[in-house]
N, C-alpha and C positions, 0 to 999 in steps of 0.2 A: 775494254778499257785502254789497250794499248793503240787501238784502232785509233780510237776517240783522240788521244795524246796523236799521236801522228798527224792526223787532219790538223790539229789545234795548229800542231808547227808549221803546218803546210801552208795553213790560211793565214797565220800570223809573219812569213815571208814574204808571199804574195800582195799582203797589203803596205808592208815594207816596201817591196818593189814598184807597186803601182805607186806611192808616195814617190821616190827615186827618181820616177821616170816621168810625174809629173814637176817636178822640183828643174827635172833636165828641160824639157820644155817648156815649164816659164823661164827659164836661164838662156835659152835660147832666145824667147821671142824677147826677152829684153835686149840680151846684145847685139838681136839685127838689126834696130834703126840706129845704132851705136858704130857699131864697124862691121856692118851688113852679113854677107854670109863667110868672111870668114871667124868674124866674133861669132857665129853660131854654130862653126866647126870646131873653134877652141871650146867650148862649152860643152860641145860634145865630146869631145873627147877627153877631157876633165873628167866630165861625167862616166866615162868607158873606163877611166884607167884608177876610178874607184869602185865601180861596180862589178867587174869581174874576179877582182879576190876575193868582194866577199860574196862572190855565186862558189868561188871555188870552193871557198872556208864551209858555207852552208853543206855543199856538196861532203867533203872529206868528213865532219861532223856528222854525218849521216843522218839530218836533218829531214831528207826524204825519205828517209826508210818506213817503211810500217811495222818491221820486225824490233822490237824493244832488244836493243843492247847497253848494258851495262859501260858507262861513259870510262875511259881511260884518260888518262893524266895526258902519257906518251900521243893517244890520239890528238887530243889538244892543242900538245906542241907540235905536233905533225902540221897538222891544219893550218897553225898559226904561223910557224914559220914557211911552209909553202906560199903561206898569203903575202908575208913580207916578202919572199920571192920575186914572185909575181909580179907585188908593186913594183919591187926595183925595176924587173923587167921590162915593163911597163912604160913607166916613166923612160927607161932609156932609150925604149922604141920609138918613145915618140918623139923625143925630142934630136935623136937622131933622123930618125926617116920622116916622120909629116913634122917638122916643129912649127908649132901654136903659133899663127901670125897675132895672136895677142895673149899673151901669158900671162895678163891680169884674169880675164875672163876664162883660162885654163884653169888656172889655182884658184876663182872663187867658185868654179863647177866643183873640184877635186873637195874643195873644204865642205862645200854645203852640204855635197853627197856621204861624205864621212859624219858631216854631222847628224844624219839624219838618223844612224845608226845609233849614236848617244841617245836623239830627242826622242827613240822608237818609242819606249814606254810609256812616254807624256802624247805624244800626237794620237797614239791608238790611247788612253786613258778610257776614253767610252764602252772601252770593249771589255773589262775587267768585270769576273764577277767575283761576287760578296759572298764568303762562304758563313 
């Protein structure tokens, strides 16, 4: 059973991410006939500097694990404020050392990809079952 629940989280990341990652690359091939390849580097990197907290947050959650533990509060907050972390860090990585030669198409990668984590349950809807 616990097996079972583990895969479930596993595959239900997984399809998260491949959503992500195609979300980044339609974002990309929009903004190349726009402002070529460096709107497709802001896009990416939008896209980076929302996706790796929450690989990290998954991570710390222990999302991957196959061994069933009992969830903690403190975990949580670990996770979560590691994630705000992150982002700041993030964020000021980039705009320090590579800054987005277009910051529109930065922040609408940064939003879409946050959003996708809101829309998760609605975009996967087909994959629910009925008990």
């Amino acid at each position: 059973m616990q097996r079972l629940e583990a895969q479930r989280r596993k595959a239900y990341f997984f399809r998260l991410t491949a959503i992500q990652l195609l979300m980044t690359l339609v974002g990309m091939l929009l903004a190349f006939p726009v402002a070529h390849m460096a709107g497709a580097l802001s896009v990416a990197t939008g896209a980076l500097v929302a996706l790796l907290p929450h690989i990290f947050f998954m991570q710390r959650m222990g999302i991957f694990r196959t061994r069933h533990r009992a969830p903690r509060a403190m975990d949580l907050f670990r996770a979560e404020a590691g994630k705000f972390g992150l982002t700041v860090a993030l964020f000021s990585l980039v705009f320090v050392v590579v800054p987005p030669s277009n910051p529109a198409f930065f922040f609408c990668a940064y939003v879409a990809i946050v959003l996708t984590h809101w829309l998760a349950p609605w975009l996967m809807l087909g994959n629910r079952t009925t008990n």
